[in-house]
N, C-alpha and C positions, 0 to 999 in steps of 0.2 A: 105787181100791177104793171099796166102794160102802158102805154102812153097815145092814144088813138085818134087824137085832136092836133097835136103839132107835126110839120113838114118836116123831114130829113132833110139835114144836107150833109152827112155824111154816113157815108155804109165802112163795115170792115170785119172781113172774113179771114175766120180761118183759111187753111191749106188744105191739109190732105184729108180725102173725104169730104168737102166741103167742095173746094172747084178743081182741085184735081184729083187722077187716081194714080199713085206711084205706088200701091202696095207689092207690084211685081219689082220692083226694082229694091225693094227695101228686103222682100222676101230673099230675093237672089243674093244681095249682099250676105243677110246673117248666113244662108245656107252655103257659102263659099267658105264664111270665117267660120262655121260649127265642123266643117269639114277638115279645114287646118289646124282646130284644135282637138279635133277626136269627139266630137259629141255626136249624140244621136243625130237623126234627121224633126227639127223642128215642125210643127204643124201649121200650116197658113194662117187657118184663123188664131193662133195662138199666137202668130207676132202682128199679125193686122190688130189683136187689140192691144197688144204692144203701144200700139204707134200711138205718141202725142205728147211725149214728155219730153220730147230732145233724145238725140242718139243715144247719148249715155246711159240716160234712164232707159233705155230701150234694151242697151246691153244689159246694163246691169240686171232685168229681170229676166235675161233668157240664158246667161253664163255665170258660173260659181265666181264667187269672189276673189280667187284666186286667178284666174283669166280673165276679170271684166276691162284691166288697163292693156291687152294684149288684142282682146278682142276689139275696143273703142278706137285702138290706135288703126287694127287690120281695116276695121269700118271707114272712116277719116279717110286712108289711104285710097278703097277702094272702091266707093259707094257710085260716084262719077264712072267709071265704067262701067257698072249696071244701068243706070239710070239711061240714057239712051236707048230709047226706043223701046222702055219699058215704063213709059207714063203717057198717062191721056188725060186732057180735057174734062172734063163730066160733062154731060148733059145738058143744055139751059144756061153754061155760063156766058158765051159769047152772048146771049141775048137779055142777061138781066145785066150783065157790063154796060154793053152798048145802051139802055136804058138809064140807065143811072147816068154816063156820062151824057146823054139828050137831053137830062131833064139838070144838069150842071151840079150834081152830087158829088161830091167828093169822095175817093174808092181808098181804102185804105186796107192793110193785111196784119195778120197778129198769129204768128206762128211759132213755134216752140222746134222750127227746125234752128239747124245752123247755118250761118253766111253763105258757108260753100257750098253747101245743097240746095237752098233756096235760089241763088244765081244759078243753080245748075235746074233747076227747074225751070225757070226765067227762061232761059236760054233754050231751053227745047220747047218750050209750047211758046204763043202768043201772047199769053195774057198779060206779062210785064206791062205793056203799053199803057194800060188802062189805069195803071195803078199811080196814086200819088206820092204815097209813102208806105212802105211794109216795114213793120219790126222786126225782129229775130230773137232766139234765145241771147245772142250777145249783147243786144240793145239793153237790156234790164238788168236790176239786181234779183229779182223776182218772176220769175217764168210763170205762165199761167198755171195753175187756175188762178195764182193773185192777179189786180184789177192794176198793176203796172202798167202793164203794155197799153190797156185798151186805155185807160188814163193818161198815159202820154201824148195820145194821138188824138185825143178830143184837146187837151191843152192845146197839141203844134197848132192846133186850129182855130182854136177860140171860140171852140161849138159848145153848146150847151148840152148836157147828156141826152136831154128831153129831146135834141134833136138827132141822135145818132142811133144808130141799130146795128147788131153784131150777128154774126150766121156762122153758129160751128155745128160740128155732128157729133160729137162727145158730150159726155157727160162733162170732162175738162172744159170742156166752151161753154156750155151751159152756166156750168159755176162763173167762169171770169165772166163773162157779161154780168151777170148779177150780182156778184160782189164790186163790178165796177158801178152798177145802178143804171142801165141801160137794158134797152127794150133786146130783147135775145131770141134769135129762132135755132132751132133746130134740123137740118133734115136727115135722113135716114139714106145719107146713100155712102156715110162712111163706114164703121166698126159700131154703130151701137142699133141697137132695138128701140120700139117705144117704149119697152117695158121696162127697157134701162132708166127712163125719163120717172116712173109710178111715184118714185121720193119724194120728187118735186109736186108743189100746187100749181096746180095751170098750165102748163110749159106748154108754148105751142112749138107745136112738130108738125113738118110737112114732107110730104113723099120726096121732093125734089125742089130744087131753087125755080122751075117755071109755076109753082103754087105757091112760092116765097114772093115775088114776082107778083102773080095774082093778087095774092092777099094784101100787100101795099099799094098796087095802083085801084084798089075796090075803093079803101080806107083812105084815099089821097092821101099817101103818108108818099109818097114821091110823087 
């Protein structure tokens, strides 16, 4: 059930797929390390849905088990050199930021990358600014889909769940918002379909975060 009566005061999104797009840069990496190890040539979408469990998990399903600590180490080493100028923004984020912080929301992040990647995203687009606290895979003992992360960050705050809301584009996000018992959207401009969502009851999903946007200032929920 969704919560359509109390005000937010804090938001917290996912990463990739969500407000940004790094899958070129994610892609160029493993396609460097599948090359220095002798594998095939990987298929796009096949590591775009890859993406969402932290690097390793990410190796670990595209390289045999015998190369996934050769491969995770090649990643680590060289992922920062792809990642330049091979990530953008999405669509609609500067404008549902800039709203949230107008209306004194608190902006929060919950990602299953790692420190150094995440700083390296920071650091090439704008959006750090906005942000008041992000987690990372090394923040927790429990990476999403468990409700650690996003339960941390309603604690640091002293918000009540009733008042937070979470925006990822997986099925992965989809789960952590509701096992953490928080209001959860969806939109479709990461790696998943809406037909991905059919399991669930009700799930709302929106083409983009300017309908995410919408639908909260319709419902005075910011």
């Amino acid at each position: 059930m969704y919560n359509l009566k109390m005000r937010k005061k804090i938001a917290i999104f996912d990463f990739d797929g969500t407000l940004i797009d790094a899958y070129d840069s994610i892609y160029k990496t493993i396609d460097f390390i599948r090359e220095k190890l002798n594998y095939r040539k990987f298929d796009f979408e096949k590591v775009k849905k890859a993406v969402g469990g932290g690097d390793l998990k990410l190796i670990s399903n595209l390289f045999n088990g015998k190369d996934v600590k050769t491969a995770h180490l090649l990643y680590r080493e060289n992922y920062l050199n792809f990642l330049k100028d091979n990530v953008k923004v999405i669509n609609g984020v500067y404008q549902f930021l800039d709203e949230l912080k107008n209306k004194n929301i608190k902006i929060a992040g919950a990602t299953n990358r790692a420190r150094f990647s995440l700083e390296g995203i920071l650091k090439e687009t704008e959006i750090g600014k906005y942000f008041d606290l992000v987690l990372c895979i090394e923040d927790v003992k429990n990476p999403k889909p468990d409700p650690e992360m996003i339960l941390k960050i309603i604690e640091k705050f002293r918000i009540d769940k009733k008042e937070a809301f979470f925006v990822g584009d997986m099925d992965i996000d989809y789960q952590t918002g509701r096992n953490a018992g928080i209001d959860t959207y969806i939109v479709l401009t990461g790696s998943c379909k809406k037909e991905d969502f059919l399991k669930y009851e009700n799930p709302l999903i929106f083409d983009n975060l300017y309908k995410v946007k919408k639908f909260l200032i319709e419902n005075k929920l910011i």
